[in-house]
C-alpha positions as CSV (number, residue, x, y, z in Angstrom):
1,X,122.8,-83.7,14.3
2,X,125.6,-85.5,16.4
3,X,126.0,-88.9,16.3
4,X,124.5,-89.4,20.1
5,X,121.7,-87.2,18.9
6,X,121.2,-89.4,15.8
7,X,121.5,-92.9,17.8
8,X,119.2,-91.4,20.5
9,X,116.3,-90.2,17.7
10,X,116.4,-93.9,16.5
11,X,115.4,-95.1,20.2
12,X,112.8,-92.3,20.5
13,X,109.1,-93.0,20.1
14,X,107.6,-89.7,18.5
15,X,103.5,-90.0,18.8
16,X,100.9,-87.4,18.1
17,X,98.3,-87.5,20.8
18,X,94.2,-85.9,20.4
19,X,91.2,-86.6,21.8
20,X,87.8,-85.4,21.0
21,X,88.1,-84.6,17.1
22,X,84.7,-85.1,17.1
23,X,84.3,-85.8,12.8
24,X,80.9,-84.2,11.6
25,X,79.6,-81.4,14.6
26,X,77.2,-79.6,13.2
27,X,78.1,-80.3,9.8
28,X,74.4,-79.4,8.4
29,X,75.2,-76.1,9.6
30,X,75.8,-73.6,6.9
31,X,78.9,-72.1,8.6
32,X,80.2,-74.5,10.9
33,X,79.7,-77.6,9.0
34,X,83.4,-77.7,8.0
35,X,85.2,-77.2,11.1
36,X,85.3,-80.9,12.8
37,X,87.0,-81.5,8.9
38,X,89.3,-78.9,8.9
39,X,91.0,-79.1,12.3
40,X,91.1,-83.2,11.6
41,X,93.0,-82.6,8.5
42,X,95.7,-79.9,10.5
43,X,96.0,-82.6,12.9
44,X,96.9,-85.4,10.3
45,X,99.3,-82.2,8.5
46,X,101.1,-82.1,12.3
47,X,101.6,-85.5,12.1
48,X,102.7,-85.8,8.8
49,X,105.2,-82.7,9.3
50,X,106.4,-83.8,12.4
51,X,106.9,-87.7,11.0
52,X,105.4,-89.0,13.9
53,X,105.4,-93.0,14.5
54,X,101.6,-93.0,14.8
55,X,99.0,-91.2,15.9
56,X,97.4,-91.9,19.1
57,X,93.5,-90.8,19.5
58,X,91.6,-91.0,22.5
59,X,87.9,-91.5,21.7
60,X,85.1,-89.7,20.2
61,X,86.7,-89.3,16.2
62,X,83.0,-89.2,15.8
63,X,80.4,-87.1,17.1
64,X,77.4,-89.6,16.5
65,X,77.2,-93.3,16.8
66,X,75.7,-93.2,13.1
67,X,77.9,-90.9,11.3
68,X,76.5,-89.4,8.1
69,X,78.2,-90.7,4.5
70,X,79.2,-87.6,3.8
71,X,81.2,-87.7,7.2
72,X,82.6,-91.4,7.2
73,X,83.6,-90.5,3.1
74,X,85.4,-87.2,4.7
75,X,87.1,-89.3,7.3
76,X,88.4,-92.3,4.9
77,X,89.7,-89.4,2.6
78,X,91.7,-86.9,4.9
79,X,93.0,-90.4,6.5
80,X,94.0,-92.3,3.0
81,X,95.8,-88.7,2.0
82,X,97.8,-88.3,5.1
83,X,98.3,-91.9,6.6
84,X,99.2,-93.9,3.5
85,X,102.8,-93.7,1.6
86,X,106.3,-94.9,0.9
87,X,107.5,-94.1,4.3
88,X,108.3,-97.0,6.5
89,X,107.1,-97.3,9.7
90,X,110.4,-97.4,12.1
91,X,108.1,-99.7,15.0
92,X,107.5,-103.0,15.6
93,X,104.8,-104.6,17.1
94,X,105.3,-107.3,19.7
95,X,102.0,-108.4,21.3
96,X,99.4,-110.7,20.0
97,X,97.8,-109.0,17.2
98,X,94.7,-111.0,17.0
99,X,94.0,-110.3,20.6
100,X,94.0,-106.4,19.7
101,X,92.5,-106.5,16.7
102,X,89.9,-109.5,17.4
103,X,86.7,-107.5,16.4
104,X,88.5,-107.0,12.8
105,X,88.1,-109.9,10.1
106,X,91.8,-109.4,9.3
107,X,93.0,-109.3,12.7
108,X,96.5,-107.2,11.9
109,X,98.0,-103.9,12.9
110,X,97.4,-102.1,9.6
111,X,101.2,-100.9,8.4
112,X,101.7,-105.1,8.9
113,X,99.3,-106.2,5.7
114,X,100.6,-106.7,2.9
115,X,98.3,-105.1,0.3
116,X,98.3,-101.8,2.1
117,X,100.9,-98.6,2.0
118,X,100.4,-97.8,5.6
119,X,103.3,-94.4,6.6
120,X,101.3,-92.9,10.1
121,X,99.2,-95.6,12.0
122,X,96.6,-94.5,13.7
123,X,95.9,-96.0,16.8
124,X,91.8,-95.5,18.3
125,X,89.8,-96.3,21.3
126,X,86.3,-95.3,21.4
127,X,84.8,-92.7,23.3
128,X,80.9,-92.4,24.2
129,X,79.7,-90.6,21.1
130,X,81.2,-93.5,18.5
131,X,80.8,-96.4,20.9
132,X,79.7,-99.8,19.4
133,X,75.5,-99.7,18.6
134,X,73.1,-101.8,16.5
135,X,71.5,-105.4,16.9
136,X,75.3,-106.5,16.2
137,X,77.1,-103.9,18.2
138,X,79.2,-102.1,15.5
139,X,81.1,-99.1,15.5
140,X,81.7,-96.9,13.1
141,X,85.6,-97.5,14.2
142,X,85.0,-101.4,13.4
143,X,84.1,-99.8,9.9
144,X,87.1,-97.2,9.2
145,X,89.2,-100.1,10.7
146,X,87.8,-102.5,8.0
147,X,89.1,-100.1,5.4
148,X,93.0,-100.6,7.0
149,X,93.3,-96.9,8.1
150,X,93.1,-97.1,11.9
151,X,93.6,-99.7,14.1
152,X,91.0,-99.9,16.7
153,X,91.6,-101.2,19.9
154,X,90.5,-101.1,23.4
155,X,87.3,-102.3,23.1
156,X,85.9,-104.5,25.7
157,X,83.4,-107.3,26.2
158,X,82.9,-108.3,29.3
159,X,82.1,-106.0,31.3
160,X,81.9,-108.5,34.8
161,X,85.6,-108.8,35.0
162,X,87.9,-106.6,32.8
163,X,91.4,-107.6,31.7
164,X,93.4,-105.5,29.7
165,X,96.6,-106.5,27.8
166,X,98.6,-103.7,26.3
167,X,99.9,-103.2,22.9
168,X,103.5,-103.8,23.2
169,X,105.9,-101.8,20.6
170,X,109.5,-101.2,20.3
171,X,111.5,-98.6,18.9
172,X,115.7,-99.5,19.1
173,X,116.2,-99.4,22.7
174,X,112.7,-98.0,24.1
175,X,110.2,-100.5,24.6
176,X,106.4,-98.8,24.6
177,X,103.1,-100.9,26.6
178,X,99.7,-99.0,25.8
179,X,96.8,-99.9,27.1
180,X,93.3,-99.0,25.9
181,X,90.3,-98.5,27.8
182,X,87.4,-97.3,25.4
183,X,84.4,-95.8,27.3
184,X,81.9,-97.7,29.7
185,X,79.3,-95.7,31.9
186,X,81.3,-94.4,34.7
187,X,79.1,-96.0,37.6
188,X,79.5,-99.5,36.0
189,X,83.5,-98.7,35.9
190,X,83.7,-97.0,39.0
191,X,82.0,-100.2,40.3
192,X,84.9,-102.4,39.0
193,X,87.7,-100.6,40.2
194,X,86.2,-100.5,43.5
195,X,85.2,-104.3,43.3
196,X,89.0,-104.8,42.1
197,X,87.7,-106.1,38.5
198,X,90.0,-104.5,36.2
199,X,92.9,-105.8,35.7
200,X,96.1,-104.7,33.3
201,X,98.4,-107.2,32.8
202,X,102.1,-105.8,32.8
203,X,104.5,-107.4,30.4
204,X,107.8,-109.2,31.9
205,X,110.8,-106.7,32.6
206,X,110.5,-103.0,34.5
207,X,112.3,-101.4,31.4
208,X,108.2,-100.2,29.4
209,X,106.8,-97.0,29.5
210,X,103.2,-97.8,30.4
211,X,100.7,-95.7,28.9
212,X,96.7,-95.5,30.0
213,X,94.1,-94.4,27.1
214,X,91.0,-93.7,28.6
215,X,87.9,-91.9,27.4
216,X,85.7,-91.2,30.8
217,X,84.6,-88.5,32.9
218,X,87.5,-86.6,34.9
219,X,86.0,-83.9,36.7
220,X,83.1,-85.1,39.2
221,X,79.5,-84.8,37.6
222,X,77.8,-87.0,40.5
223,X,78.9,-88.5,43.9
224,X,79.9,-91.7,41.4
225,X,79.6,-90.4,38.0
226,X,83.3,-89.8,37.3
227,X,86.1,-91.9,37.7
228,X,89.0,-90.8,40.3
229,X,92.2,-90.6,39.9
230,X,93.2,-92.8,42.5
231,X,91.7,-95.5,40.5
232,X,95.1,-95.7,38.3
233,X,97.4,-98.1,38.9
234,X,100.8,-97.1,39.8
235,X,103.0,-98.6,37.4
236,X,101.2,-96.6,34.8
237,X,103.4,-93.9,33.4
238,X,101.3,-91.3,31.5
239,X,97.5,-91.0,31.5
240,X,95.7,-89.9,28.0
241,X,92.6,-88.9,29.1
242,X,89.8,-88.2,26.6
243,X,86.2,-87.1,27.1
244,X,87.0,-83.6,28.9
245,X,86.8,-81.0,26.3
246,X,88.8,-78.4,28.2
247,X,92.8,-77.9,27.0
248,X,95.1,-79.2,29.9
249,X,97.9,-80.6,27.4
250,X,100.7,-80.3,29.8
251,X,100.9,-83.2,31.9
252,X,100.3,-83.0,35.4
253,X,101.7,-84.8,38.2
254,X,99.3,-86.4,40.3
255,X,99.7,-89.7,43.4
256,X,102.1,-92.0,42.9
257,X,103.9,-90.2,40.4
258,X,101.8,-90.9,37.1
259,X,101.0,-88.2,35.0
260,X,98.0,-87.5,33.3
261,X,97.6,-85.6,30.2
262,X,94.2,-84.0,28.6
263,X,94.3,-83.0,24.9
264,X,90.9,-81.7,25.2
265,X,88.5,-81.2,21.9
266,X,89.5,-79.8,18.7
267,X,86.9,-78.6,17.9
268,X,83.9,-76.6,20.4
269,X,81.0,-78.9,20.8
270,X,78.7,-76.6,23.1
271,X,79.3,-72.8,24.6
272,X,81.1,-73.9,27.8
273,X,84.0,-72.0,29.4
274,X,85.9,-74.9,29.0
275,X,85.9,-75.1,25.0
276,X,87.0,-71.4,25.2
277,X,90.6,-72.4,26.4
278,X,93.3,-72.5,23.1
279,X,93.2,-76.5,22.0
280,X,96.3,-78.0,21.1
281,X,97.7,-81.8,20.1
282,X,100.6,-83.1,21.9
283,X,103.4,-84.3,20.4
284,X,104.6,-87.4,23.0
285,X,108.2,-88.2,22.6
286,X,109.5,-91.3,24.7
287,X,112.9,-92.3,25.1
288,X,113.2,-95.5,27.5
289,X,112.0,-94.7,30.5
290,X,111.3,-90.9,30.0
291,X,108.9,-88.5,27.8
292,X,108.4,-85.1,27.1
293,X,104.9,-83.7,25.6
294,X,105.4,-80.8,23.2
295,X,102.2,-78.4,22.7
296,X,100.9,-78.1,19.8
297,X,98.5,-74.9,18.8
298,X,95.7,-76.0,16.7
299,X,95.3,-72.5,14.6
300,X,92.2,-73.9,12.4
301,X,90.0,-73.9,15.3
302,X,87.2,-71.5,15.2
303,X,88.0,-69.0,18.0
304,X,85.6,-68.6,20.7
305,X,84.6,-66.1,23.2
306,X,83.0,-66.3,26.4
307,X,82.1,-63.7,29.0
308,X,79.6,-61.9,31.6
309,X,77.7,-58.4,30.7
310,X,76.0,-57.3,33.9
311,X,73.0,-54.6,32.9
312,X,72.9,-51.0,35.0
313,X,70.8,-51.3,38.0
314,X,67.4,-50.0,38.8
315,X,69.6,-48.0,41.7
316,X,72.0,-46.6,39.4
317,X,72.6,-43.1,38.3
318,X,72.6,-43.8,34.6
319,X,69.6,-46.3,34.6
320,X,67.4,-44.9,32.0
321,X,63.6,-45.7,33.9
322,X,61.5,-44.8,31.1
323,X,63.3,-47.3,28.5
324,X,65.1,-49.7,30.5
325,X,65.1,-52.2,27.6
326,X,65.7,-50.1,24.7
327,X,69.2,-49.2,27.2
328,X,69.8,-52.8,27.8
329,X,69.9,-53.5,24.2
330,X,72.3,-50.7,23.0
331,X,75.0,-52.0,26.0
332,X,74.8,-55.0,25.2
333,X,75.7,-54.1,21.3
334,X,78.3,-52.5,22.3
335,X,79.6,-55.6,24.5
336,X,79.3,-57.8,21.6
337,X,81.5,-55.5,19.9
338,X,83.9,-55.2,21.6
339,X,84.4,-59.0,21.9
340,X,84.3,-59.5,18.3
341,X,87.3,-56.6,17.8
342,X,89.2,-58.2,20.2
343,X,89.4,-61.7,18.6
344,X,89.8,-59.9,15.2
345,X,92.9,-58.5,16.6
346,X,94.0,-61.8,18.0
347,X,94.3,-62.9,13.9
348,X,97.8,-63.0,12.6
349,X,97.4,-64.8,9.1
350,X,96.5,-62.0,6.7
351,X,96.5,-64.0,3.8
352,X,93.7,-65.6,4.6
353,X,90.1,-63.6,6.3
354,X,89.4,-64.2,9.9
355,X,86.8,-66.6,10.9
356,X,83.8,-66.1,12.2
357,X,83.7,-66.0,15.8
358,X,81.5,-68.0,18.4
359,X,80.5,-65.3,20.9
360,X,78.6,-65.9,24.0
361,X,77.4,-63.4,26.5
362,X,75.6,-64.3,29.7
363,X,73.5,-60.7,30.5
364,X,72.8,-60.0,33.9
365,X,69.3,-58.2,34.4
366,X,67.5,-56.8,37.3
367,X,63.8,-56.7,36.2
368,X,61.5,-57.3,33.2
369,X,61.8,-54.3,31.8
370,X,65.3,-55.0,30.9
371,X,64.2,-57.8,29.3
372,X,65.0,-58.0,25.2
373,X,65.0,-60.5,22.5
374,X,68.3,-62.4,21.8
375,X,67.7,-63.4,18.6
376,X,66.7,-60.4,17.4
377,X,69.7,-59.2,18.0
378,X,71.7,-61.8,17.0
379,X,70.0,-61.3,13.4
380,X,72.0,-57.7,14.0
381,X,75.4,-59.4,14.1
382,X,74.1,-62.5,11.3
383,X,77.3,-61.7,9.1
384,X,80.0,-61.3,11.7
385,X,79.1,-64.1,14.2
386,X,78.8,-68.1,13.7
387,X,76.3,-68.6,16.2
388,X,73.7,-65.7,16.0
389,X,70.9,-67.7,17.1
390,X,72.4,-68.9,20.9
391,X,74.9,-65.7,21.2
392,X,73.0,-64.4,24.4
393,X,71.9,-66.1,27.5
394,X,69.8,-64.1,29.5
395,X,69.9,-65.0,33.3
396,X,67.8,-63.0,35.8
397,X,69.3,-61.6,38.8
398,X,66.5,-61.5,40.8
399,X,65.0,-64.5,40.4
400,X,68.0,-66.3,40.9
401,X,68.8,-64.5,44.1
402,X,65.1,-65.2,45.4
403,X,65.3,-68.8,44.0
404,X,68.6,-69.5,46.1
405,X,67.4,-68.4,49.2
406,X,64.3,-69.7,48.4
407,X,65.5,-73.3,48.2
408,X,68.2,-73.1,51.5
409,X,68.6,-72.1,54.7
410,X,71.9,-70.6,54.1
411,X,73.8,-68.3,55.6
412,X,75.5,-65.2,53.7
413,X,78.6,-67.5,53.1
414,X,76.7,-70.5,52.1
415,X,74.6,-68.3,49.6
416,X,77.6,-67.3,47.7
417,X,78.4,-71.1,47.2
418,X,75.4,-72.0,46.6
419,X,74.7,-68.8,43.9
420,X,75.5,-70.5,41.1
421,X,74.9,-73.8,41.6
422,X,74.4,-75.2,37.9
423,X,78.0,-74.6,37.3
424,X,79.1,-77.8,40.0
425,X,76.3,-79.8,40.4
426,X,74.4,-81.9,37.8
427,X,72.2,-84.0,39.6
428,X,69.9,-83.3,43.0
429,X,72.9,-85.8,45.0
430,X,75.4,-83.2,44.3
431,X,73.8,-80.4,45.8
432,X,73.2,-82.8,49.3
433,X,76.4,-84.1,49.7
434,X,77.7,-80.2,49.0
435,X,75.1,-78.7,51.3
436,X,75.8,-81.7,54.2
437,X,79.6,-81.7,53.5
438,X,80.3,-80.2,57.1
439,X,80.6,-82.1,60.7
440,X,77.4,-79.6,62.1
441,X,74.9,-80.5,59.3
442,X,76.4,-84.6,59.3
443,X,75.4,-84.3,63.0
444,X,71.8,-82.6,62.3
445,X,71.2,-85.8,60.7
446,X,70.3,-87.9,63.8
447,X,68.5,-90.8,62.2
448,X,69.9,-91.2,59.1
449,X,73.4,-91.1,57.5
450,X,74.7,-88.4,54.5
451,X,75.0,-91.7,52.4
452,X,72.1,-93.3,52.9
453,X,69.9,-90.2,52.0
454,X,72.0,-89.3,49.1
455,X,71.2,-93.1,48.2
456,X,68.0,-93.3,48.8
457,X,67.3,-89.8,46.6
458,X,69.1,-91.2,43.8
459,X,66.7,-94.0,43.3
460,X,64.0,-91.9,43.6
461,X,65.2,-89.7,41.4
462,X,66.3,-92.4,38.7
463,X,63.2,-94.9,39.2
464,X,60.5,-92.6,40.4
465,X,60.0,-94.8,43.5
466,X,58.3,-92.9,45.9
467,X,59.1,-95.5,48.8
468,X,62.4,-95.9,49.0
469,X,62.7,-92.3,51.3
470,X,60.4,-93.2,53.8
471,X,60.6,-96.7,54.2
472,X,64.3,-96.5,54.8
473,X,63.2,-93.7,57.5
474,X,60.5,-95.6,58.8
475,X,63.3,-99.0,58.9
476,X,65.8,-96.5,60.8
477,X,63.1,-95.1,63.4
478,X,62.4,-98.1,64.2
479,X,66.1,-99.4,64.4
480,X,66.7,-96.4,66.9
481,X,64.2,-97.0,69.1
482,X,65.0,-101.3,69.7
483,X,68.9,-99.9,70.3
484,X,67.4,-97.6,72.7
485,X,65.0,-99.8,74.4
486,X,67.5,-102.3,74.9
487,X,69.9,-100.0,77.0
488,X,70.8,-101.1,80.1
489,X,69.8,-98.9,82.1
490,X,67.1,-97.5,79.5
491,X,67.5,-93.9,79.4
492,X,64.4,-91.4,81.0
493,X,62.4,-90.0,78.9
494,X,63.9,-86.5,79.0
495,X,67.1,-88.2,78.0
496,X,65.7,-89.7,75.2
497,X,67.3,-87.2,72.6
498,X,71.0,-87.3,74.2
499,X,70.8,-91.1,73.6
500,X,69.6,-90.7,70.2
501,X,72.4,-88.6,69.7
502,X,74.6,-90.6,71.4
503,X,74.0,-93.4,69.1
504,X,74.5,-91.0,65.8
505,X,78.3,-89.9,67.0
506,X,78.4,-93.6,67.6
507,X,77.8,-93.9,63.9
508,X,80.0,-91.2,62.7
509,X,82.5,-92.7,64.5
510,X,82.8,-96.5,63.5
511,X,82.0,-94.9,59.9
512,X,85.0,-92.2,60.1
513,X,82.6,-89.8,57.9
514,X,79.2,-90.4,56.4
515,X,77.4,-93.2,58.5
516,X,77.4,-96.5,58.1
517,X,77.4,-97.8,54.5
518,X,76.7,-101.4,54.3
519,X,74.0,-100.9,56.9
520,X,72.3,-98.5,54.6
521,X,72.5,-101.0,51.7
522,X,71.1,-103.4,53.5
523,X,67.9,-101.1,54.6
524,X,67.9,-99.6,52.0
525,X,67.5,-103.2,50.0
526,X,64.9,-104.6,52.5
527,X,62.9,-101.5,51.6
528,X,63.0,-102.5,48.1
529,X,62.7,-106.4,48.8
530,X,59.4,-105.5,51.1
531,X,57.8,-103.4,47.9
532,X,59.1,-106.0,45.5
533,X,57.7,-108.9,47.7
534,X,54.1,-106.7,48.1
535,X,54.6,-106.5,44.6
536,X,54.7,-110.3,43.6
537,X,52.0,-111.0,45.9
538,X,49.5,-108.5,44.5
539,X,50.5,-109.6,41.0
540,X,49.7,-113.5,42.2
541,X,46.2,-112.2,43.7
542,X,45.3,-110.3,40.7
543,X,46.8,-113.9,38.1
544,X,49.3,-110.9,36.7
545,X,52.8,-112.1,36.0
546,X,55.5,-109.7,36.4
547,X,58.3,-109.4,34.4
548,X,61.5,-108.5,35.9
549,X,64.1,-106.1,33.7
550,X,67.1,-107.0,32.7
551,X,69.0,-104.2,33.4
552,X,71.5,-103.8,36.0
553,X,70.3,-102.2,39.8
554,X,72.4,-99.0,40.9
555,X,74.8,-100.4,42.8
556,X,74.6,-99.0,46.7
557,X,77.5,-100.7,49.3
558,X,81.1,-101.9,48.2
559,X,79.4,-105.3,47.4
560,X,78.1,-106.3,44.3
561,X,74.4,-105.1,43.8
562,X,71.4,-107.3,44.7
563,X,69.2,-107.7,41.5
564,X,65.7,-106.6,42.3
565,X,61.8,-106.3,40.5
566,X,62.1,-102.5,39.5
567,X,59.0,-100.7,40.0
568,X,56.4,-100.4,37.6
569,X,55.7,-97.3,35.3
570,X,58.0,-94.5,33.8
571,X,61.6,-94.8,34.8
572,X,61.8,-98.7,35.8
573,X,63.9,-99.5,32.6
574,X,66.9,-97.2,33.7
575,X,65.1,-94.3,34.8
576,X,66.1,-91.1,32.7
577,X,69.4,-90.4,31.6
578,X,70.5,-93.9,32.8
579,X,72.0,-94.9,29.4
580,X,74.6,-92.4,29.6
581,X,76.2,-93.1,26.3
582,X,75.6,-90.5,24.2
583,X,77.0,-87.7,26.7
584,X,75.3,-85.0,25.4
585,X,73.6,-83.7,28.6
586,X,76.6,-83.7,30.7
587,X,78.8,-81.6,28.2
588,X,80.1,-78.6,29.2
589,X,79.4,-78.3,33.0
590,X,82.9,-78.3,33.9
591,X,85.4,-76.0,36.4
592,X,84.2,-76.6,40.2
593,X,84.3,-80.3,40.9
594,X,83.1,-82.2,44.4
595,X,86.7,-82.8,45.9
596,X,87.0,-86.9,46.7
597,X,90.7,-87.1,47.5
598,X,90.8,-91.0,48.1
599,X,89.4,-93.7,46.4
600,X,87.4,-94.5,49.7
601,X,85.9,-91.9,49.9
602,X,84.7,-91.9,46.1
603,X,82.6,-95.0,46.8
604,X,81.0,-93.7,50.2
């Protein structure tokens, strides 16, 4: 090594970045159990053999909230072997240390207290499956963090107005900010970006590197059920973005010149194409104002297999009519054979046997008489598959051909957008705003605007109310008709339509694309306040008090959302879903994404 190369390596921040380890997945399983364990220790062994300053994780150590013993025991040991040793730690820490670390009785970066050993910090926010829970709000980070192995930071709470102050550390010359951001549901923290209520404070001189660590939804799952891209300020640097499970460790380039980088899991939490890309860790080297992120292969992660197996059809030659299923079977055998050959060959380490694989195969069938059982044959491949039980998804041809055009009015092009339509869309809004997203169907909505029908099916569809729809079309009928009455000259009655459309390019117009948002709100809200209002008034008649929830309103305009009496009955605590912390239902559906370029247009 020179003596430039030796003076540059002591200015050089060397970090290990993951996301998504994801401690204790299946671990009652009889062949899986071990794998969150395994890959957790390879990435600590990285880290170790790389001599990394610190480790840098982005949420979601944990699978669940509550982790078992057995997994928080398996946690503090990997991290007391790897983390803990003579070697000193070659950063110091600048910012205020009992800001950081508040939530901690002994509110100081770990490698700092004196009756601990500490070589690799590690470095935590938390993600949506190990978020804070419990009558006092604990996570199970607050409790590896009372141990003096991680240092947790990131959390927030108060989640009116965020401010976020970054850890400041310095290395010789460079100078490193990070700031942590541990999950929030991504409507509430959509809604404060738009409202302008986070804040991140920027320490005094332009010579940091700024990092963002942030554990939300990247890809769109919702009209506001993501957070975009645009949201991130532009003095920020690199983005380490957890939650996504899919690979995308080489940073890309984005508005503004920030770059964001997405570990992905270690370790595959459901059968989505997405876990099937290679995972890696990135090792993050900073020097002043300039990085580098260095893949690193993960080679302890079970390897995984996904792919399509379309059956022969009724028309074809080599359809066998008298036992169509008994055929169906044998090909798909063979299918699943072929995939498990080709990862064996993909195995290079002969000292040690190959792992099982995770296979799954999506089989295309024509008709019933194709039809098998999976898990019979998965008991065929018990001994050279980890997942026998869930290896095969069958999905019917036929019936989702009929139950596509069944549903639309599409054209042939629209069909073949529309033909898989579980793979983009997770909620009923998606598949309006997707099916509306052209200036010919916008304009076939005479009345009403794109936004407020989206709006006024997402309340239905969250709270059960039945009224919202068509009170908000009953409000906007008669809204058209007193602007049309009122024209000077009134228009004749077989001119009635061109005026009506006359008013709705009007709309589009002021609007620049989906109508006229705050009006919407605000009909949309005296919809709600004439129910409530019926409400109260029954409840007076009938000497019933009402009690209002607590919980927050979806929020409908760029203004803050008007508290109001949910409805009654089954879904007027949050409606389903409306938690959102665990994440478990919104895993996996990743790869085409509703395209919102702007931040604008995000909150339309």
């Amino acid at each position: 090594m020179t003596e430039d190369n030796h003076s540059q390596s002591e200015d050089t921040f060397k970090i290990l970045v993951a996301t998504d380890i994801h401690l204790g997945y299946a671990e009652k399983n009889a062949i899986r159990g071990q794998d969150s364990f395994v890959t957790f220790e390879e990435i600590l062994q990285l880290a170790s053999k790389n001599k990394v300053d610190f480790l840098l994780l982005g949420g979601d150590l944990f699978h669940e909230s509550r982790p078992s013993p057995y997994c928080i025991n398996k946690c503090l040991e990997l991290l007391r072997k790897y983390c803990l040793g003579d070697n000193p730690v070659q950063i110091e820490f600048l910012s205020d240390q009992s800001y950081h670390f508040q939530t901690q009785r002994h509110s100081i970066v770990n490698y700092e207290d004196p009756n601990l050993n500490v070589s690799i910090p590690v470095f935590s926010i938390h993600g949506n499956h190990d978020d804070p829970t419990g009558n006092k709000q604990i996570s199970v980070l607050d409790v590896i963090a009372a141990s003096g192995l991680i240092n947790y930071f990131g959390r927030l709470n108060d989640y009116k107005m965020i401010n976020i102050k970054p850890i400041l550390l310095k290395k010789g010359k460079s100078k490193l900010a990070i700031y942590g951001l541990s999950h929030i549901k991504d409507e509430r923290l959509g809604r404060l970006f738009r409202d302008k209520k986070v804040l991140m404070k920027r320490p005094q001189g332009e010579d940091w590197f700024n990092i963002l660590v942030l554990h939300q939804n990247r890809a769109a799952r919702g009209a506001k059920n993501y957070i975009p891209e645009t949201c991130i300020p532009s003095f920020i640097d690199l983005v380490i973005w957890g939650h996504e499970h899919d690979c995308r460790i080489a940073p890309e380039q984005i508005e503004k010149g920030i770059y964001i980088c997405q570990p992905g899991s270690s370790v595959a939490t459901s059968l989505a194409a997405g876990e099937s890309i290679k995972k890696h860790v990135g090792l993050l080297q900073v020097y002043l104002n300039s990085f580098k992120m260095i893949a690193l292969p993960l080679k302890t992660v079970r390897p995984f297999v996904i792919d399509e197996f379309f059956l022969e059809s009724p028309a074809s030659e080599n359809y066998q009519l008298a036992k169509p299923s008994d055929q169906a079977i044998e090909m798909v055998k063979q299918k699943i054979d072929e995939m498990i050959d080709a990862i064996k060959s993909q195995h290079k380490d002969e000292s040690k046997p190959a792992p099982l694989p995770l296979i799954r195969l999506k089989v295309m069938y024509h008709n019933d008489g194709q039809m098998f059982n999976p898990i019979r044959i998965g008991m065929h491949f018990l001994s050279r598959v980890a997942n026998p039980d869930d290896m095969i998804k069958l999905i019917s041809m036929a019936a989702k051909e009929k139950r596509v055009k069944s549903n639309y009015d599409l054209d042939d092009e629209d069909l073949r957008q529309f033909e898989d339509v579980n793979a983009w869309a997770t909620c009923v809004e998606d598949i309006i705003v997707k099916y509306l997203d052209t200036d010919e169907r916008k304009k076939g909505m005479s009345i009403l605007s794109v936004k407020g029908l989206v709006d006024s099916v997402s309340r239905f569809v969250k709270y059960e109310d039945a009224e919202v729809l068509p009170g908000l079309v009953d409000k906007q009928l008669k809204k058209t008709i007193d602007l049309i009455t009122k024209m000077d000259p009134p228009p004749e009655v077989d001119k009635i339509q061109e005026a009506i459309e006359g008013l709705r390019d009007q709309r589009l117009r002021e609007s620049g694309e989906i109508g006229n948002e705050n009006q919407d709100y605000n009909n949309i809200n005296d919809v709600i306040n004439k129910k409530s209002a019926s409400n109260n008034s029954k409840a007076e008649e009938d000497d019933i008090m009402q009690i209002s929830s607590d919980e927050e309103q979806p929020s409908t305009s760029k203004g803050s959302a008007k508290k109001t009496t949910p409805a009654r009955g089954r879904g007027s605590r949050g409606g389903r879903g409306s938690r959102g912390g665990a994440g478990r239902a919104t895993r996996g559906k990743r790869g085409k994404s509703t395209d919102y370029s702007t931040i604008d247009s995000f909150f339309d």
